[in-house]
N, C-alpha and C positions, 0 to 999 in steps of 0.2 A: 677489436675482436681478437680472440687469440686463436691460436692454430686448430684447434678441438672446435669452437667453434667455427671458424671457415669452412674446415673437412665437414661436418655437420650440413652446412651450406651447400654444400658441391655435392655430398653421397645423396641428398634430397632431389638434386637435379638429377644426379647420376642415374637415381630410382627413376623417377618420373620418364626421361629418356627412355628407359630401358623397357617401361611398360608401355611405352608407346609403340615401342619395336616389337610386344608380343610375348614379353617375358611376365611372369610373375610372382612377385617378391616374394620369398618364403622367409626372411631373416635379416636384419639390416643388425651389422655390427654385434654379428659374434664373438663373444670373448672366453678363450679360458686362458688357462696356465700358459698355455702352447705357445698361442697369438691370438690374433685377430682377423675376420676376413668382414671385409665392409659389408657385401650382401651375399645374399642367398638366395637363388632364384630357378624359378622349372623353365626351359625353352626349348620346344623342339625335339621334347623331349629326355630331351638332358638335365640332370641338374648341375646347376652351372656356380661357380664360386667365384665370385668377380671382387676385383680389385679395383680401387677408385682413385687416379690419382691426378692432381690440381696441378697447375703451375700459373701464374701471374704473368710472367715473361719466361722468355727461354734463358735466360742469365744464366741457371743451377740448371739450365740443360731444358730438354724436352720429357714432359710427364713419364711417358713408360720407360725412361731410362730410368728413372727412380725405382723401376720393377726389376731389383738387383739377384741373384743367384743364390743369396742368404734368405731374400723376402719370398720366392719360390718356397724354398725349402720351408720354411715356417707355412706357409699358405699351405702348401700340402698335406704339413701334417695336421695341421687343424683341421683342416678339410676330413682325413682320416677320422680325427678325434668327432668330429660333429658326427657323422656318417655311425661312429660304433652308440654314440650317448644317443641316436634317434633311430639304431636299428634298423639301417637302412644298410641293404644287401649290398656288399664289394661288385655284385654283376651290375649293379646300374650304371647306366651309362652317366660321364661323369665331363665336365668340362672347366675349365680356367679360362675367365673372359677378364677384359680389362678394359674402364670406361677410361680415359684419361682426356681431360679437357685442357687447354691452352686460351688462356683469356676465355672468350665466352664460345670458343668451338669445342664442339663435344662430339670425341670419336667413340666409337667401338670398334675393341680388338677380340674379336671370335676366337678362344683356343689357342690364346695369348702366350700359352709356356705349358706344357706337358707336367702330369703329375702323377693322378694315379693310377 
């Protein structure tokens, strides 16, 4: 398998996980110009922009270490960019969640990094 497909693999559990918790998926791998954000989901009233990120071993570190100061910055503007293409109001309430798994344990990180 290649990396596209694993992540593939992992945002399916990601998803699944997440609806189990109460969320509900509005958008799995957003793409434009900007970047990318794995999903899109309503919880709690928030809508939430989650990031999904895999690791096998801790070798290249632990999952949300990979959620670098550069991948924020992209994630947020897309998150903007999604927000203006679905006209959806700057007052909503708005959140950055981060599923990151390590071999087969799967966290959530609620509000994972500030944005907008």
């Amino acid at each position: 398998m290649n990396k596209r497909e694993v992540g593939s693999i992992y945002e399916q559990r990601a998803a699944d996980y997440l609806i189990q918790d109460g969320y509900r998926i509005l958008e799995r791998n957003f793409r434009c110009k900007i970047g990318e954000i794995d999903l899109i989901a309503k919880n709690e009233g928030y809508l939430c922009f989650i990031e999904v990120k895999y690791r096998s071993s801790t070798f290249r570190g632990f999952p949300a270490e990979a959620i670098t100061a550069g991948k924020i910055r992209k994630i947020t503007k897309t998150a903007e960019f999604y927000m203006l293409l679905h006209n959806i109001s700057q007052n909503t309430p708005c959140r950055f969640d981060a599923v990151v798994i390590l071999e087969q344990e799967i966290s959530l990180i609620k509000n994972a990094f500030g944005g907008l």
